[in-house]
C-alpha positions in Angstrom: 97.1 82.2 114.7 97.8 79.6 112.3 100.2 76.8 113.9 103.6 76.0 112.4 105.2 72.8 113.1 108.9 71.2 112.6 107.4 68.5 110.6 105.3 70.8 108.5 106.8 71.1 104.4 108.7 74.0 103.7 105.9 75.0 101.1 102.9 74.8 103.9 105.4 77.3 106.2 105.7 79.7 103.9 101.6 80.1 103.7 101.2 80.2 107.4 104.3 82.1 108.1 102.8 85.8 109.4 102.5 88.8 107.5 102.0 92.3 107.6 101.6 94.7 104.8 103.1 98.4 104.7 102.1 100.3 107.6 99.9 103.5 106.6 99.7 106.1 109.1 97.5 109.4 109.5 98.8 112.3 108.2 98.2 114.5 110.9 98.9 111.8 113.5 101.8 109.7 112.6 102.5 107.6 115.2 99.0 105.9 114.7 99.0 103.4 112.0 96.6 100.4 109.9 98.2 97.9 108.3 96.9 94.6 107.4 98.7 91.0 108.5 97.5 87.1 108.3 98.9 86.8 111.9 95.0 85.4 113.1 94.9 83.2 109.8 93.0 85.4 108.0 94.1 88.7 106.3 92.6 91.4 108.7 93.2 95.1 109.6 95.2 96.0 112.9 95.4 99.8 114.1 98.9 99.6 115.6 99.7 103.0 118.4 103.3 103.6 117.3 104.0 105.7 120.4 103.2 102.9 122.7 103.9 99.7 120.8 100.6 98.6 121.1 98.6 96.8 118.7 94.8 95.7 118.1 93.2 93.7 115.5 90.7 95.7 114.3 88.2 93.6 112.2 87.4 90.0 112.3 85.3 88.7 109.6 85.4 84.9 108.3 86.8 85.8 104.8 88.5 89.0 105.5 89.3 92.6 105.5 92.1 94.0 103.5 90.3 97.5 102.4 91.0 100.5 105.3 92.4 103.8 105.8 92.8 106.1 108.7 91.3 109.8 109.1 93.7 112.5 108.8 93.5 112.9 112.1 94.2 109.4 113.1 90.9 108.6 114.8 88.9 106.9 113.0 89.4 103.7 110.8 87.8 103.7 107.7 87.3 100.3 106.7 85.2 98.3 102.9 82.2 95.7 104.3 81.2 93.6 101.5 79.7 90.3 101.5 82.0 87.0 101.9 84.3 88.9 99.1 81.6 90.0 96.6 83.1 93.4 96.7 79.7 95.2 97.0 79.2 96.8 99.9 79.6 100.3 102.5 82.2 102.0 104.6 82.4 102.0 107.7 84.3 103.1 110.7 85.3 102.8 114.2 87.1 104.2 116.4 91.1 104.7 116.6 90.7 103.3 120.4 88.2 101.4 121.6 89.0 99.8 124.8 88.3 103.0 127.0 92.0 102.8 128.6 93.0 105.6 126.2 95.2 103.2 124.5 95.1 100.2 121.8 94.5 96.5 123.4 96.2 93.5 121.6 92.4 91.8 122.5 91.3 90.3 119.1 87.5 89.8 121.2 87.5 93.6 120.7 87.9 93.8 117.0 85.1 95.5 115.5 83.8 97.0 118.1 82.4 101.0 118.0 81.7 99.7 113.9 79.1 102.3 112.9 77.9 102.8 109.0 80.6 105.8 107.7 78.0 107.3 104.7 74.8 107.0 106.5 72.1 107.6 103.0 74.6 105.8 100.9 73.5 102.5 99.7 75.8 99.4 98.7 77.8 99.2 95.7 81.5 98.7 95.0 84.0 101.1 95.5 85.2 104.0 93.4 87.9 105.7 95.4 87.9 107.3 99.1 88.8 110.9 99.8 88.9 112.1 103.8 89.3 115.7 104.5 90.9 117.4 107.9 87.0 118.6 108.7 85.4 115.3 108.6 84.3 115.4 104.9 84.8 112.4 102.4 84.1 111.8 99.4 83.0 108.6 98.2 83.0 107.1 95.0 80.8 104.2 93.8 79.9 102.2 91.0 77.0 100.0 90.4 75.4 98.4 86.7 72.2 101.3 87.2 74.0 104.4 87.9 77.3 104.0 86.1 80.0 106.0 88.5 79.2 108.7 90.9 80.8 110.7 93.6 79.6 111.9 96.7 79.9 114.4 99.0 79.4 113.6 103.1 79.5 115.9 105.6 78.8 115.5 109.1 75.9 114.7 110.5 74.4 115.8 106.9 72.6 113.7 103.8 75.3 112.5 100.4 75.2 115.1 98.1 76.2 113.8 94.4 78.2 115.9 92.8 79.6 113.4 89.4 77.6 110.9 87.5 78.9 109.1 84.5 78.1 106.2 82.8 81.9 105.7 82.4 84.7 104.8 84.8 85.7 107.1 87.1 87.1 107.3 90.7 87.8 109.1 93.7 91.9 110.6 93.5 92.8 113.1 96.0 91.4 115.7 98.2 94.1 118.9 98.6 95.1 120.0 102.2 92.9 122.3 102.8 90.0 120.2 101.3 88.4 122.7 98.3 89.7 120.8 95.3 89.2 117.7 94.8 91.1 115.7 92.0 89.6 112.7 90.4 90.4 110.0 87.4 87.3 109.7 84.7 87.1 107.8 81.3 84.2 109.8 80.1 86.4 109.9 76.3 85.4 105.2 76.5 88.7 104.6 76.7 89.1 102.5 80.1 92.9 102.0 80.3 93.7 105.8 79.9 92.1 107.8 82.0 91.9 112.1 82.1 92.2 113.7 85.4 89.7 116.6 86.9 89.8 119.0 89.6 86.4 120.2 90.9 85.1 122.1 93.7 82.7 120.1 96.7 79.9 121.4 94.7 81.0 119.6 91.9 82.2 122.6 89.8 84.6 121.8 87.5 88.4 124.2 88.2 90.6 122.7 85.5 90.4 119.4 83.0 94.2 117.3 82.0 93.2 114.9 79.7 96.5 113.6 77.3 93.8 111.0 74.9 92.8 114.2 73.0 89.3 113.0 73.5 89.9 109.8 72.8 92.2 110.4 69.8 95.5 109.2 71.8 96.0 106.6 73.6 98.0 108.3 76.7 96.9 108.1 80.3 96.9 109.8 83.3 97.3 109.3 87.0 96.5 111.5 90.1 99.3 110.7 92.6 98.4 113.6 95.1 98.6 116.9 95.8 100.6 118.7 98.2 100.8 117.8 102.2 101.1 121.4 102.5 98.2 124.6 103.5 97.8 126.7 101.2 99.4 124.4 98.4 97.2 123.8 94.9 99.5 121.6 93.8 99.2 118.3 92.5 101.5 114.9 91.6 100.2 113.7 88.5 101.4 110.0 86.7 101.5 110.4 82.9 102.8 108.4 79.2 103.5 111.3 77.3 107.5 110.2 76.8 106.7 106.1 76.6 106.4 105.1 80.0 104.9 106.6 83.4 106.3 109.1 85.2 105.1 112.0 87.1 104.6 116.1 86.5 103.3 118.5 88.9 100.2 120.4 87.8 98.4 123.2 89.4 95.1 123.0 88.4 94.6 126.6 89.3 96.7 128.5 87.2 98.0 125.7 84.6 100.8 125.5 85.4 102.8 122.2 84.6 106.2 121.7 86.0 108.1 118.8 83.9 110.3 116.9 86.7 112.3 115.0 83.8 113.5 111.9 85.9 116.0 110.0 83.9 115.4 106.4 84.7 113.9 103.8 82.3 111.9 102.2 83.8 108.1 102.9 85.0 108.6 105.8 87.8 105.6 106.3 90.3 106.2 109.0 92.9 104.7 110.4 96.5 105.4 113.5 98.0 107.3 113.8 101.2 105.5 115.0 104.5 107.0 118.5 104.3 106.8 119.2 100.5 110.3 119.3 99.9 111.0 116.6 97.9 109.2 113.6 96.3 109.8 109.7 97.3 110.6 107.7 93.5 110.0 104.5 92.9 111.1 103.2 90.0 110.3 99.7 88.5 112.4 98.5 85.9 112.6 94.6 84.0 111.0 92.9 87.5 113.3 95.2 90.0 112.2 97.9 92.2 114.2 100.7 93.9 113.9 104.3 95.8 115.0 107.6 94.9 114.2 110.8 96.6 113.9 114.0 94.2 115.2 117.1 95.5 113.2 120.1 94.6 116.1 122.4 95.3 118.9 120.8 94.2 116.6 119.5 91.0 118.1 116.2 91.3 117.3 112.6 92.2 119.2 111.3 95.1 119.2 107.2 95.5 117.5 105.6 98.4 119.6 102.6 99.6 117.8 99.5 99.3 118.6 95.7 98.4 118.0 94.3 95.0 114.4 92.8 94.9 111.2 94.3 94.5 110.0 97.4 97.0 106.0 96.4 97.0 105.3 99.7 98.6 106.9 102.8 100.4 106.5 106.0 102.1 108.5 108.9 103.8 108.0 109.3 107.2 107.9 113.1 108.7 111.2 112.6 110.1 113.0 112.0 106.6 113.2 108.5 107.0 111.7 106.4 104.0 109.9 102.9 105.5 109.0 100.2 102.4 108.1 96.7 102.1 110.9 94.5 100.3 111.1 90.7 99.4 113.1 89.1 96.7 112.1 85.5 95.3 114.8 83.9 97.3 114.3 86.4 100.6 110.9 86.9 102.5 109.4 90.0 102.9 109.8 92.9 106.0 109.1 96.0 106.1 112.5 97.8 106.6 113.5 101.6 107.2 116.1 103.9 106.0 116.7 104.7 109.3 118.1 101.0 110.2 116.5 97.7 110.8 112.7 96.0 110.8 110.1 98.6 111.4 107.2 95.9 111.5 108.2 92.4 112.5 105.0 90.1 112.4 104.6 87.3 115.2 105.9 83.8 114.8 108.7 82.0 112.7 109.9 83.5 109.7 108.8 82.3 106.0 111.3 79.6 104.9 113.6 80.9 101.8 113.4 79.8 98.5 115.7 80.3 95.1 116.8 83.1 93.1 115.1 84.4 89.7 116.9 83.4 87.0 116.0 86.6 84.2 115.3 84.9 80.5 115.3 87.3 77.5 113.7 85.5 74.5 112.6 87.2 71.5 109.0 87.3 70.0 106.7 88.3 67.5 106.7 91.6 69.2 110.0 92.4 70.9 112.4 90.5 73.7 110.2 89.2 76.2 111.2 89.2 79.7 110.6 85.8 82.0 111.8 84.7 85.4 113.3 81.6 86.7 113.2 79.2 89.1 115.0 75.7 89.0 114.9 73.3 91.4 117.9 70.9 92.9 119.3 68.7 90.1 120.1 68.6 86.5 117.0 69.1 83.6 114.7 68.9 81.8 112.6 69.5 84.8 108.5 69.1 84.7 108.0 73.2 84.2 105.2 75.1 85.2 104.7 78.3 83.4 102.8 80.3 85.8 101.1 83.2 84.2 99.8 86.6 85.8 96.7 88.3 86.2 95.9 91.6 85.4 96.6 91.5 82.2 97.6 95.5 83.1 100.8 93.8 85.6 104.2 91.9 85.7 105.7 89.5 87.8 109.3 90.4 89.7 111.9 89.7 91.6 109.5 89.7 94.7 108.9 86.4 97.4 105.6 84.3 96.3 104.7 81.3 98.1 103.0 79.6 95.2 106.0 79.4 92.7 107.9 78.4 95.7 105.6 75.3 96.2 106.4 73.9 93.0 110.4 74.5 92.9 110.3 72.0 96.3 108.4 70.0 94.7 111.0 69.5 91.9 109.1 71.9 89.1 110.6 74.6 87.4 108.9 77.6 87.4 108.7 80.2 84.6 106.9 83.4 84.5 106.2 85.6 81.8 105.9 89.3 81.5 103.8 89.2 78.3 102.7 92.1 75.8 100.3 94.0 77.9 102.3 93.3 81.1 103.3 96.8 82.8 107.2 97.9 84.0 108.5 97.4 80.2 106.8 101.2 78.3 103.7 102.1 77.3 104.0 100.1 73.9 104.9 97.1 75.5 101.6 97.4 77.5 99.0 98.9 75.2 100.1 96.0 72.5 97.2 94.1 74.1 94.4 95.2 71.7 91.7 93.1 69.8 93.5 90.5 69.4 93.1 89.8 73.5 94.4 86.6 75.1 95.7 85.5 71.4 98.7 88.5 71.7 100.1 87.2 74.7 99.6 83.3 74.1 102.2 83.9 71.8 104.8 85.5 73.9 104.5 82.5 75.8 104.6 80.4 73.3 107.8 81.6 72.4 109.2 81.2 76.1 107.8 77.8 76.0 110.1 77.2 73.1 113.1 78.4 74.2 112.6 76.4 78.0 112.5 73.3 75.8 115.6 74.0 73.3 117.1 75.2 76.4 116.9 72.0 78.7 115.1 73.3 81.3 111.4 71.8 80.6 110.3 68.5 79.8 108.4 68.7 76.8 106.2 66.0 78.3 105.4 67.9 81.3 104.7 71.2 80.5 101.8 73.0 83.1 100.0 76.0 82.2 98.8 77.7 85.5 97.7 81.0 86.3 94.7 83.2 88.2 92.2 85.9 87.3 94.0 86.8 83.6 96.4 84.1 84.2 93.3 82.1 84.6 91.7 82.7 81.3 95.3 82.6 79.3 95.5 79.1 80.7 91.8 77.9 79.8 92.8 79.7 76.2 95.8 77.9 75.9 94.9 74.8 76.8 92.2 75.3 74.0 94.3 77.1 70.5 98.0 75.1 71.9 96.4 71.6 72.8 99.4 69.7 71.7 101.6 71.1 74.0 100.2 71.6 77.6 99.9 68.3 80.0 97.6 69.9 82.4 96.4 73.1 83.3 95.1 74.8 86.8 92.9 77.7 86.0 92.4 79.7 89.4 89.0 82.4 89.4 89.6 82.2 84.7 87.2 83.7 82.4 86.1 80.6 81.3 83.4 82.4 78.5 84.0 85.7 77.6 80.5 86.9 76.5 78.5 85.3 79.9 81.2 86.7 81.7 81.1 90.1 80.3 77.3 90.3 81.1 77.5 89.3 84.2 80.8 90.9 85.8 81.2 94.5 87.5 80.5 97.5 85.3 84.5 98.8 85.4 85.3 95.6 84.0 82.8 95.8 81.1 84.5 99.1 79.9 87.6 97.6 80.6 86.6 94.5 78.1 84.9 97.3 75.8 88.7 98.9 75.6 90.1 95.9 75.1 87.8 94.1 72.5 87.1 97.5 70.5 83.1 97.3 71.9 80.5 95.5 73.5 79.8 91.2 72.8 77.0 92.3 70.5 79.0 95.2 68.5 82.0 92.9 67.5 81.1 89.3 68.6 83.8 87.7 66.5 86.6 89.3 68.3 84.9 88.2 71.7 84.5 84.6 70.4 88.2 85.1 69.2 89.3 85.5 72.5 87.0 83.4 74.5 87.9 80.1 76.2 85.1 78.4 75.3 85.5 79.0 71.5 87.7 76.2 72.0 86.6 74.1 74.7 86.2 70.8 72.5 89.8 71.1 71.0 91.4 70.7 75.0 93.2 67.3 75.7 94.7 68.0 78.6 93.0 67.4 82.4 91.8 70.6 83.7 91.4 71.7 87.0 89.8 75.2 87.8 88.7 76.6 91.2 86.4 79.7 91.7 84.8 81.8 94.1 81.4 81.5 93.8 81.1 85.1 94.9 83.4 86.4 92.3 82.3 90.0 90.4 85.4 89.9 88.5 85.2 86.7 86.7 81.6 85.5 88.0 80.5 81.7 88.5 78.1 81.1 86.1 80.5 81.2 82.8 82.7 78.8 84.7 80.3 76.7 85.2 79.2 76.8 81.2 82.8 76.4 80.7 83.0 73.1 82.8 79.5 72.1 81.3 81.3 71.7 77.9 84.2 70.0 79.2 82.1 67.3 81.3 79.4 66.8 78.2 82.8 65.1 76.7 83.9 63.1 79.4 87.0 65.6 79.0 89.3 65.1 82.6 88.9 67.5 84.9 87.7 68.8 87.9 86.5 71.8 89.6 86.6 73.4 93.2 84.2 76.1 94.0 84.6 77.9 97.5 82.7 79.9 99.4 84.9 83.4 98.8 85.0 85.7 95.5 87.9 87.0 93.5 90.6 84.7 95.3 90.4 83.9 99.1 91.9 85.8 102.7 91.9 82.5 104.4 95.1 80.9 104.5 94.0 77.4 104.9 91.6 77.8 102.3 94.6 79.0 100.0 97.1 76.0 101.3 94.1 74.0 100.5 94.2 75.1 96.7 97.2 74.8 96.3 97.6 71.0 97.8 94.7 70.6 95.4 96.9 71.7 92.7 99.8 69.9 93.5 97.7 66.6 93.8 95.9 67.0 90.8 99.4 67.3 88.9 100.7 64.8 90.8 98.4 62.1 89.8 97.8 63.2 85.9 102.0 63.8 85.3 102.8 61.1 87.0 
């Protein structure tokens, strides 16, 4: 367990403070549960026996284990073994209980143990979706650079049997209850950010095909949510566009039938059944705020689920009717509460210190109001102002705790974040806006946030920081590059640094992703990719530059850093570089309190 001292900064407390994620529990065993906490120091998986209160940690790896799910049956634990975060790897699986007693031990010496390979004849590659039915069946999905996606059947004590291949995207959604139909996203129409959805049979016969882009034509997606917890049931929860935002329709794929729920809220609506089938849990997300409704299939009508303003990360009805989610503001910490009354989960050790309230900024741009978040620290402005940009791109910051922003506000920054075009929770327009003109389209919206924190008083013109990771990474490096005038420093964390190296060397969903994006492939429309590359405009940055990277990284891989950082340093540009031994971001928390003293050295020394 990672120590916490009374002399410690508030900043390094809120790093090392315990966590623990939403609990998921088996379907047919609910009082067995996974979840996944930082308790150890490192973000591992913990099978927690609900009944008893007993609790194991259930891997132990040096950079992690966040991937796992439990059998429907609740005795097995499922869990994704790659390599020091390289994201290539198998499943595998041990044992509910291990110790022999009959019940879970709190004995991390025991973690891993009973581990045995889950799809013996499968070899490594990176995950595409995980299916496990009531008989012992899964379905695995997988994608590598030779085989494009494919899906796999594995029975018991039997060889894989593929039953998909594509050279496209395509994943693993949902197995039905009584495990014959099998529902899966594919992007077989080259359109990676709208996907079709397709029932098949375990022999990979295809029952029925939903697929709103018209071949390609349209540019609306769909989402497999899950079909009915009920035998017998065809049914199935599907996310789609087709009225400007997401929101879900049940579809039974074997007669046709669509049933069009017509939830009235504005925002983004995502939606889960509840254990019986009588209702669905709602959660709707809405300008950087999250909330719960429960649809009522009877009464046709949505029914509000009481929960504080903030951000609900995750939740799930419990058979009992009880709703359990995971909540945090940006002032508040989070928990994981319960309709039913009070903490469900309470992780071991002191509490995360607070921090302050989002402030919500509206500011118009070149293509609508664009939405940004807040935070000031004590005193009166202009304050040196970080603008701290997500990843993604498809994502949006909230209302939600973060222990990075927070770091800065104590250290007398302001913080602002921007939900850029392309950023999800604001409609489908706002989000599909991010088209071959990438990294340019949303350099402006912050450009025109940047302008209004300046004519507002809040930033220091002379101490404007651009900062981000993955995405928010690569926007910074881009930046720094076609705004050079403005920015004092920027931290790029895991950035595509040069798009083209990067886009030959990353994983094959994120080519197709980059093929959607751009309009095709480096060599079918190289200027838009030297549009949108960093390192178009490496030799126009004056600010110091620091960037860190996983060395291990498939989503943003080393090498094109390192070209990156080989044009800055032929220059004598200032700037430095960390490389770790982890891949798309680290699971470590000293390793990520490390970063981000880095960071805050780094801008300590260059902004004075």
């Amino acid at each position: 367990m990672t120590q916490i001292t009374g002399s410690m900064p508030d900043w390094e407390k809120r790093f090392r403070a315990p966590r623990v994620s939403l609990p998921d529990w088996a379907e047919d065993a609910p009082q067995r549960a996974l979840f996944v906490s930082n308790a150890t120091g490192t973000y591992e998986l913990y099978a927690w026996d609900r009944a008893t209160g007993e609790q194991r940690q259930a891997t132990d790896r040096p950079n992690g284990t966040t991937d796992g799910v439990l059998s429907p049956d609740g005795e097995w634990i499922w869990w994704f073994s790659d390599t020091d975060g390289d994201e290539f790897g198998v499943w595998m699986r041990q044992p509910f209980v291990t110790s022999g007693t009959g019940t879970a031990t709190a004995s991390k010496e025991e973690a891993g143990a009973g581990d045995e390979p889950a799809t013996p004849g499968l070899e490594p590659s990176y995950p595409g979706g995980l299916a496990l039915g009531r008989d012992g069946t899964s379905i695995v999905g997988r994608s590598t650079d030779e085989d494009g996606s494919t899906l796999h059947v594995v029975r018991p004590g039997q060889p894989p049997v593929e039953i998909y291949r594509h050279r496209e995207s395509a994943g693993v959604g949902d197995l039905s209850y009584d495990g014959d139909l099998l529902a899966i996203e594919h992007t077989e129409h080259g359109d990676a950010m709208h996907s079709a959805v397709r029932v098949l049979r375990l022999d990979g016969s295809v029952v029925a095909e939903l697929d709103d882009t018209a071949g390609g034509t349209r540019e609306l997606g769909l989402e497999v949510l899950g079909f009915a917890p009920v035998a017998g049931d065809s049914r199935l929860l599907v996310g789609h566009q087709r009225r400007g935002r997401w929101e879900p329709i049940i579809w039974d794929p074997l007669t046709g039938e669509e049933t069009d729920l017509a939830i009235e809220l504005p925002g983004d609506v995502n939606a889960e059944w509840y254990p019986d089938g009588s209702g669905l849990l709602v959660s709707h997300s809405f300008e950087a705020r999250g909330e719960l409704w429960r649809y009522d299939f009877v009464r046709r009508a949505l029914i509000q689920v009481d929960t504080p303003p903030g951000t609900v990360v995750g939740a799930t009805a419990r058979p009992d009717g009880s709703v359990e989610y995971l909540w945090s503001s940006a002032a508040r910490p989070p928990e994981v509460r319960s309709t039913a009354g009070g903490v469900v989960l309470d992780p071991p050790g002191p509490a995360a210190p607070a921090s302050v309230p989002v402030e919500d900024a509206w500011v118009p741009g070149p293509g609508g109001r664009v939405h940004a978040l807040v935070q000031r620290p004590a005193g009166e402005g202009p304050f040196p102002t970080v603008f701290e940009i997500h990843g993604g791109p498809t994502w949006h910051d909230s209302d939600a705790f973060a222990a990075g922003p927070a770091a800065w506000v104590d250290h007398g920054f302001a913080v602002v974040r921007v939900n850029y075009r392309g950023s999800t929770g604001y409609g489908r327009d706002w989000t599909d806006a991010l088209k071959y003109r990438v990294g340019l389209i949303e350099l402006e919206d912050i450009a025109a946030v940047r302008e209004w924190a300046v004519t507002s008083g809040l930033a220091d013109p002379a101490k404007l920081v651009l900062s981000g990771g993955s995405w928010g990474g690569y926007l910074t490096l881009l930046g720094l590059g076609t705004q050079p005038e403005v920015w004092a420093l920027g931290l790029a964390a895991v950035p595509v640094a040069d798009y083209v190296t990067a886009y030959h060397d990353e994983m094959e969903a994120l080519k197709a992703m980059d093929r959607t994006l751009l309009g095709g492939t480096p060599e079918e429309v190289p200027e838009r990719f030297a549009a949108s590359s960093p390192i178009t405009y490496v030799d126009a940055v004056r600010a110091p530059v620091y960037i860190s990277a996983g060395v291990n990284d498939p989503r943003c891989p080393i090498q094109q850093v390192e070209n990156y950082v080989d044009r800055l340093a032929a220059r004598g540009a200032p700037h430095e570089v960390y490389r770790y031994d982890a891949g798309h971001g680290s699971l470590v928390v000293e390793e990520r309190i490390k970063q981000v003293r880095m960071e805050l050295d780094f801008a300590a020394r260059h902004l004075g």
